[in-house]
DOGUKE-367684 format. One record per residue (C-alpha): chain; residue number from 0; x, y, z; residue in three letters. Coordinates in steps of 0.02 Angstrom, whole numbers, padded with zeros to 5 digits. Each point is the difference from the previous one (the first is absolute). Layout:
<site cadena="A" num="NUM" east="X" north="Y" up="Z" residuo="ALA"/>
...
end
This chain:
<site cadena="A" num="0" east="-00396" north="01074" up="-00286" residuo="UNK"/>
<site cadena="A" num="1" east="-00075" north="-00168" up="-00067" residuo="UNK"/>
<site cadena="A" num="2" east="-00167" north="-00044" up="-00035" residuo="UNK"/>
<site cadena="A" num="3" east="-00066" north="-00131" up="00139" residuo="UNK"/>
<site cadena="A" num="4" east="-00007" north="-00138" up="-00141" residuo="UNK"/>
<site cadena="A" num="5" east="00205" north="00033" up="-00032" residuo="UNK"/>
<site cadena="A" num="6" east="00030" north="-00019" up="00165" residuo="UNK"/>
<site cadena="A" num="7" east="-00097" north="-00170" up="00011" residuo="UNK"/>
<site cadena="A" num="8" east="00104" north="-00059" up="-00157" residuo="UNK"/>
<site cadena="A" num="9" east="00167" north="00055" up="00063" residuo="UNK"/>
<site cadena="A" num="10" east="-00048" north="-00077" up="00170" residuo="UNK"/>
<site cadena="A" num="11" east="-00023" north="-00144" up="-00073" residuo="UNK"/>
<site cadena="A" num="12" east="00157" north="-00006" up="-00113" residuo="UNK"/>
<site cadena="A" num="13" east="00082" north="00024" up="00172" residuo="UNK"/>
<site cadena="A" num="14" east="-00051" north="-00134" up="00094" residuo="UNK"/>
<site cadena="A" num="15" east="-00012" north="-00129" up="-00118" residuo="UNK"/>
<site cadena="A" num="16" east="00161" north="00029" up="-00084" residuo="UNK"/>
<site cadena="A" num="17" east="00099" north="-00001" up="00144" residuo="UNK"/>
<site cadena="A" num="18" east="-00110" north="-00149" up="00062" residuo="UNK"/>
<site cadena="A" num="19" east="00035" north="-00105" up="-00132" residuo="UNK"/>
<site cadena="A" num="20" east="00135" north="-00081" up="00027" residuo="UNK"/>
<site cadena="A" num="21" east="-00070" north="-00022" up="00191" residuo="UNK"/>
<site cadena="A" num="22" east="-00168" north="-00087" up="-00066" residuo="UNK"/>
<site cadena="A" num="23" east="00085" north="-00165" up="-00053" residuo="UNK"/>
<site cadena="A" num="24" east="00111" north="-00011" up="00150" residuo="UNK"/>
<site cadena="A" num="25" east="-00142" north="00005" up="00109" residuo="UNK"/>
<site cadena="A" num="26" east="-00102" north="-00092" up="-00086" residuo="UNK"/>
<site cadena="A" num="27" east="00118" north="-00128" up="-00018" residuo="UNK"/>
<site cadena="A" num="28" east="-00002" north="00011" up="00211" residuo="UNK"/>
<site cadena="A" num="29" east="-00169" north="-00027" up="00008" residuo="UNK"/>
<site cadena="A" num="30" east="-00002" north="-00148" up="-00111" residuo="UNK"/>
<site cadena="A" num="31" east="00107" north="-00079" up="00156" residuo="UNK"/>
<site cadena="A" num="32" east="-00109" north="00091" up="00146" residuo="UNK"/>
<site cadena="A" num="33" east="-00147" north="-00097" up="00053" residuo="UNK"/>
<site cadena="A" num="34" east="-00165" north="00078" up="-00051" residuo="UNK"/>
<site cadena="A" num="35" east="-00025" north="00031" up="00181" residuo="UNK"/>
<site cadena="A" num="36" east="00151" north="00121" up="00016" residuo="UNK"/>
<site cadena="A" num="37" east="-00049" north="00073" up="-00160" residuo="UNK"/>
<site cadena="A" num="38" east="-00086" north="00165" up="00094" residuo="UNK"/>
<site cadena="A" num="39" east="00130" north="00026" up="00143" residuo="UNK"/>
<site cadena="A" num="40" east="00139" north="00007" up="-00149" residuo="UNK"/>
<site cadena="A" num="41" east="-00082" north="00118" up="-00103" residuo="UNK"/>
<site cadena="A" num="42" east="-00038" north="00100" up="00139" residuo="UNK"/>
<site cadena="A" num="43" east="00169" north="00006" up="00039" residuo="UNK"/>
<site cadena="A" num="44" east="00032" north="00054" up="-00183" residuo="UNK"/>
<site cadena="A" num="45" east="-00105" north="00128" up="-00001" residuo="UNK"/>
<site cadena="A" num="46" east="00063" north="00076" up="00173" residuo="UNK"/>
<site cadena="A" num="47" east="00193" north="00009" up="-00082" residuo="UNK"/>
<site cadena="A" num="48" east="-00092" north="00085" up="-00171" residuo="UNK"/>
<site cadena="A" num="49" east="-00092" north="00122" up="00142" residuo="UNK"/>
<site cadena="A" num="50" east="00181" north="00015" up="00061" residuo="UNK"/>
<site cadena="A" num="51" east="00072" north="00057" up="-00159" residuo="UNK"/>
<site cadena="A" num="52" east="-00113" north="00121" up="-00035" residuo="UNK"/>
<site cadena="A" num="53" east="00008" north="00075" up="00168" residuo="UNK"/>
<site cadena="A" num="54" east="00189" north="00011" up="-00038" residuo="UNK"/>
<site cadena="A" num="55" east="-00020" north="00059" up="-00165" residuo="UNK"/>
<site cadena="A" num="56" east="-00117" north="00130" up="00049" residuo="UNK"/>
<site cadena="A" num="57" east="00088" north="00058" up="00125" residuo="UNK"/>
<site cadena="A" num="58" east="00175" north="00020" up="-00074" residuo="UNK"/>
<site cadena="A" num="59" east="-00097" north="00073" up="-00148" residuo="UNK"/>
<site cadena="A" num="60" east="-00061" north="00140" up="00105" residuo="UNK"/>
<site cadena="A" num="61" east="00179" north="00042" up="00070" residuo="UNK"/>
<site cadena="A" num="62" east="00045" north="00040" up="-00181" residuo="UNK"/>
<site cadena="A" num="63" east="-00138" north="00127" up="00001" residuo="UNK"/>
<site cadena="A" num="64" east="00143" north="00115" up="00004" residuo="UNK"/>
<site cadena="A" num="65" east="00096" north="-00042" up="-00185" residuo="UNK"/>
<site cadena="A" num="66" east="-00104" north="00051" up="-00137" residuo="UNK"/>
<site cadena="A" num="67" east="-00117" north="-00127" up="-00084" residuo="UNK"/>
<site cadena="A" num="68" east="00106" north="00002" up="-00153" residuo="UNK"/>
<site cadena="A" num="69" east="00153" north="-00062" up="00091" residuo="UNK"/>
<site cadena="A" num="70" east="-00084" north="-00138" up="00081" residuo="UNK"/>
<site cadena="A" num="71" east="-00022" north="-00082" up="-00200" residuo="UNK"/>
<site cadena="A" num="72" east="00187" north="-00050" up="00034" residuo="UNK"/>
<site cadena="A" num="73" east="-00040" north="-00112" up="00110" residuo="UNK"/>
<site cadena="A" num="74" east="-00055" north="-00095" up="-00175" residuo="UNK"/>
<site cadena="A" num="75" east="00186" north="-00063" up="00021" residuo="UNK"/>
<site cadena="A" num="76" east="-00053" north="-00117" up="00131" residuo="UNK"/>
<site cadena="A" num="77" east="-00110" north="-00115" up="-00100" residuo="UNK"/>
<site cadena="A" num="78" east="00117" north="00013" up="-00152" residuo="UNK"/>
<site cadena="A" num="79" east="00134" north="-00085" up="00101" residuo="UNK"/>
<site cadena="A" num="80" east="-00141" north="-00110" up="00065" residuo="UNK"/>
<site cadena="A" num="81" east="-00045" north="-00057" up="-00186" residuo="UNK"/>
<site cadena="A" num="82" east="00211" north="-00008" up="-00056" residuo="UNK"/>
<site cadena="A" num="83" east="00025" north="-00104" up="00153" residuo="UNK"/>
<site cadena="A" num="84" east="-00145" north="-00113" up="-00040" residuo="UNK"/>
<site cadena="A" num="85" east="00055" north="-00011" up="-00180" residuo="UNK"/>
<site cadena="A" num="86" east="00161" north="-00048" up="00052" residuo="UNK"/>
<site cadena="A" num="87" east="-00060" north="-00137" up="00106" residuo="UNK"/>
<site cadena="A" num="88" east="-00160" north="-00060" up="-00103" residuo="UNK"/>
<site cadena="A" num="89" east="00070" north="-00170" up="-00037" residuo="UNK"/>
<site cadena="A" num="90" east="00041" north="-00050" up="00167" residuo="UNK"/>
<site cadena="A" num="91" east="-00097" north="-00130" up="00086" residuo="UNK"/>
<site cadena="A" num="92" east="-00130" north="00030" up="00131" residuo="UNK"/>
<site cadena="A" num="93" east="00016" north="-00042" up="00174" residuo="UNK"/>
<site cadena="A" num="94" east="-00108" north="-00129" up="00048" residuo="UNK"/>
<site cadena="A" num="95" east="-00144" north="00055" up="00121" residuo="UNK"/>
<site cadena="A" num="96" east="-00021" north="-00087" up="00168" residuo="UNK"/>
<site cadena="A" num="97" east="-00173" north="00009" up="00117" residuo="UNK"/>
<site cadena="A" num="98" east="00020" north="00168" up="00112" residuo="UNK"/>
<site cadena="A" num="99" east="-00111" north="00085" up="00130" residuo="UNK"/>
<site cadena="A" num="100" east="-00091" north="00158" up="00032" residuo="UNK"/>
<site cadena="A" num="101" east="00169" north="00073" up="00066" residuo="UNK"/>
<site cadena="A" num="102" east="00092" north="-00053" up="-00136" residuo="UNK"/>
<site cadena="A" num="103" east="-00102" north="00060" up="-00137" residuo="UNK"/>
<site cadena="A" num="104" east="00007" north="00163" up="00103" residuo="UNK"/>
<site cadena="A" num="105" east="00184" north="00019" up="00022" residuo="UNK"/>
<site cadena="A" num="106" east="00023" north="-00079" up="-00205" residuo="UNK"/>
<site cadena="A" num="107" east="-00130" north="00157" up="-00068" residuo="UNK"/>
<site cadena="A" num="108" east="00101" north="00134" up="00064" residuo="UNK"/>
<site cadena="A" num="109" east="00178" north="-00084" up="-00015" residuo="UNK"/>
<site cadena="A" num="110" east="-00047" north="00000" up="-00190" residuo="UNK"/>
<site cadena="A" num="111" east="-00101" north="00166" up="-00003" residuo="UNK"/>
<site cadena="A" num="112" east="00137" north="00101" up="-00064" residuo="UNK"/>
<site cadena="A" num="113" east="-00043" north="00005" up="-00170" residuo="UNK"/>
<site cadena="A" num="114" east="-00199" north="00052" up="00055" residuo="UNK"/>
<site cadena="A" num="115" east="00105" north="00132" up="00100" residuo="UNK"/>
<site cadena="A" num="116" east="00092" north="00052" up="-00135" residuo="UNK"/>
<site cadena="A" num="117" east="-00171" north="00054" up="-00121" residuo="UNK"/>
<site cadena="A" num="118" east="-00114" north="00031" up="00123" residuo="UNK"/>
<site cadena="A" num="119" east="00093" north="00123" up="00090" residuo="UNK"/>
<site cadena="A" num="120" east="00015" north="00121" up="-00153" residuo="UNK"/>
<site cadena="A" num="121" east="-00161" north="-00030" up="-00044" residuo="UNK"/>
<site cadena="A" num="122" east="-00097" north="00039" up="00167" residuo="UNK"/>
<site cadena="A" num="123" east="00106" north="00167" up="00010" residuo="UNK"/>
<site cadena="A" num="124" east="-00039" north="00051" up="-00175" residuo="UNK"/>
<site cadena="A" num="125" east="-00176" north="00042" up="00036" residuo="UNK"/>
<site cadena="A" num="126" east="-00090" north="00083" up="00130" residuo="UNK"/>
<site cadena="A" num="127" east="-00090" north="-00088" up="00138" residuo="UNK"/>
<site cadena="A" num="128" east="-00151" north="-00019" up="-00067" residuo="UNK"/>
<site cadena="A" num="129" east="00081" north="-00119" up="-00141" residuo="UNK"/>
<site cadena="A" num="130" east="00107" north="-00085" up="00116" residuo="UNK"/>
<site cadena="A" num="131" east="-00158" north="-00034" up="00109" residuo="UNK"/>
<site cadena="A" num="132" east="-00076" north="-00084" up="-00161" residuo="UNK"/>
<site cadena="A" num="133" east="00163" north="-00089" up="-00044" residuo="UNK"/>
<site cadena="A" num="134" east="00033" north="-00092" up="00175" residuo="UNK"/>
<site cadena="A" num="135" east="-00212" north="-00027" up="-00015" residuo="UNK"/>
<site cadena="A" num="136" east="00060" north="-00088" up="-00190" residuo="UNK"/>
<site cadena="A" num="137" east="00149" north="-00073" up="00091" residuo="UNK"/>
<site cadena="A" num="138" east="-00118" north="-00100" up="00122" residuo="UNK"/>
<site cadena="A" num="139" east="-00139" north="-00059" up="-00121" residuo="UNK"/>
<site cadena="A" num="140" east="00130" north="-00060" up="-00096" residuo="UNK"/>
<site cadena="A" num="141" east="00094" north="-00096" up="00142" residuo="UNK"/>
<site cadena="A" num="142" east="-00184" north="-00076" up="00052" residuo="UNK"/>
<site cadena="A" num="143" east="00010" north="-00060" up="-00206" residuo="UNK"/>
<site cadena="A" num="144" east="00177" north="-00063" up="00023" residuo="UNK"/>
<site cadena="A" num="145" east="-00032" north="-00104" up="00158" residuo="UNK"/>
<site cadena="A" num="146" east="-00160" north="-00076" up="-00078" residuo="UNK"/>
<site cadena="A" num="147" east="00085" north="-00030" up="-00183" residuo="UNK"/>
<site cadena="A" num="148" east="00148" north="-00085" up="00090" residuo="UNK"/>
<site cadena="A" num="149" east="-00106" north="-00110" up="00107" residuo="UNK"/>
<site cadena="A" num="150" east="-00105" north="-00039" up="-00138" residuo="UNK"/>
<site cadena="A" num="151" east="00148" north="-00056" up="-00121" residuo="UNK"/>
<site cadena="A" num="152" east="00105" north="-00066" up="00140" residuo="UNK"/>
<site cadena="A" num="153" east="-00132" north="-00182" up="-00034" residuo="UNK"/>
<site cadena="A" num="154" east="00095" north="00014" up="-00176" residuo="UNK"/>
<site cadena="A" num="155" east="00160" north="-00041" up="00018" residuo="UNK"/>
<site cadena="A" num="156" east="00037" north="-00013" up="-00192" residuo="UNK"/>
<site cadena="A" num="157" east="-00053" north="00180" up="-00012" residuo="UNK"/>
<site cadena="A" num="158" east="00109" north="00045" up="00153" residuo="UNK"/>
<site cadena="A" num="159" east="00151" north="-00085" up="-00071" residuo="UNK"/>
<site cadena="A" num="160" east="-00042" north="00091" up="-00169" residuo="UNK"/>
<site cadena="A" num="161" east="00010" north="00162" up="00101" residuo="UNK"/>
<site cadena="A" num="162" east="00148" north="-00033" up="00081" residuo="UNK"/>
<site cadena="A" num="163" east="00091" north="-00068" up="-00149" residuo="UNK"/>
<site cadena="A" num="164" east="-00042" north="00131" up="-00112" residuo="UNK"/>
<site cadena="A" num="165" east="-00041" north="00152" up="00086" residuo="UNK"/>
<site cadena="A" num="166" east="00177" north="00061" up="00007" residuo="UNK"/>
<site cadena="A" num="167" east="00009" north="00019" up="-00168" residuo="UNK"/>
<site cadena="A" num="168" east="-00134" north="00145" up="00018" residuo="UNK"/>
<site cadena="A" num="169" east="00063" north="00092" up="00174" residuo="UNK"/>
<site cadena="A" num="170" east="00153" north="00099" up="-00098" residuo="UNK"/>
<site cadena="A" num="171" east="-00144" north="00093" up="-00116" residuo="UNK"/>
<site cadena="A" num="172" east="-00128" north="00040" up="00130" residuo="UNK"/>
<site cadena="A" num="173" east="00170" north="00074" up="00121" residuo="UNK"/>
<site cadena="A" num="174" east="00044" north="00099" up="-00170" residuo="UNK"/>
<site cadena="A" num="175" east="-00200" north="00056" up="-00013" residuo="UNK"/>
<site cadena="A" num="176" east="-00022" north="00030" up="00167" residuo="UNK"/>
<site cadena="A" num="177" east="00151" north="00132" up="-00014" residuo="UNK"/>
<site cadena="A" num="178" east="-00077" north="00082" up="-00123" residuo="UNK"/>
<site cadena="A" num="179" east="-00150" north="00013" up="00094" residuo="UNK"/>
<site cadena="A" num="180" east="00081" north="00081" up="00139" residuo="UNK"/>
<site cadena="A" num="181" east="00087" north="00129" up="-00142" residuo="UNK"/>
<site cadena="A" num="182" east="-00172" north="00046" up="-00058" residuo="UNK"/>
<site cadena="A" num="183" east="-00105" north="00004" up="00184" residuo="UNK"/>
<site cadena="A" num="184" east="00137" north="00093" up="00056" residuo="UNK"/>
<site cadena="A" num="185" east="00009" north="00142" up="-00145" residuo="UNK"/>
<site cadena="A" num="186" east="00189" north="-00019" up="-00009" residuo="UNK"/>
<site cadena="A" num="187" east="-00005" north="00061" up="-00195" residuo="UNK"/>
<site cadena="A" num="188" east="-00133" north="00116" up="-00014" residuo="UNK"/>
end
């Protein structure tokens, strides 16, 4: 078991590395949203991250029945992430067109596989009182995200930094994040 301040930290390392490479796509969204759609779209946003956890929670407690240790190879999943990003670092981005509420929605959990692919392991690793206190982490930190992006999507030269170079830095947090899930989950103990 972890002290309540680990799990806060690993939390955190959860959501905002897989967030990452979200935080400049939506932001760049918002810079073409009017202000006034601003809170519909992040509501949406944060209903698809509410979505994912749900998932991930869930599947994570079907796996109840392989041993915690096992579950540490499912560090696989974010080393392919990080080799597939590597692989495809240098390509351009796609360029980001106004969406809606439904949108967003449908966008967050088309491209929540790789939150799926951390936060599953990690919610199973621990019992439910830590998984309680990660999903709590998991939803201050999507209240940050929403506000961050809004606030930087008035910025667009910090957006377009973002979205130019923050490919460079998703293959490293994939490869972190899978060692993350190797030490939550106990594999080599």
């Amino acid at each position: 078991m972890h002290s309540i301040p680990a799990v806060v930290v690993v939390g955190t390392l959860a959501f905002v590395g897989t967030m990452f490479d979200n935080f400049f796509a939506f932001a760049t969204q918002l810079s073409l949203t009017p202000r006034d759609r601003y809170k519909r779209v992040g509501s949406a946003h944060a209903l698809a991250v509410l979505a994912l956890v749900g998932l991930a929670a869930g599947v994570g407690s079907v796996l109840i029945v392989i041993p915690t240790r096992w579950i540490g190879v499912l560090c696989l999943a974010p080393w392919a992430l990080a080799v597939h990003a590597w692989r495809h670092r240098d390509q351009p981005t796609r360029e980001q067109y106004r969406r809606g509420a439904l949108t967003t929605f449908t966008l967050c959990l088309a491209l929540g596989g790789d939150n799926l692919a951390v936060w599953i392991p990690l919610l199973r690793a621990n019992g439910s009182m830590h998984e309680i206190l990660i999903i709590v982490v998991f939803a201050l930190w999507e209240a940050v995200f929403i506000l961050c992006a809004q606030g930087l999507a008035s910025h667009p030269r910090a957006v377009a930094w973002g979205t130019r170079f923050g490919p460079a830095f998703i293959p490293w947090i994939y490869f972190a994040l899978g060692i993350l899930i190797l030490v939550e989950c106990g594999t080599f103990t």
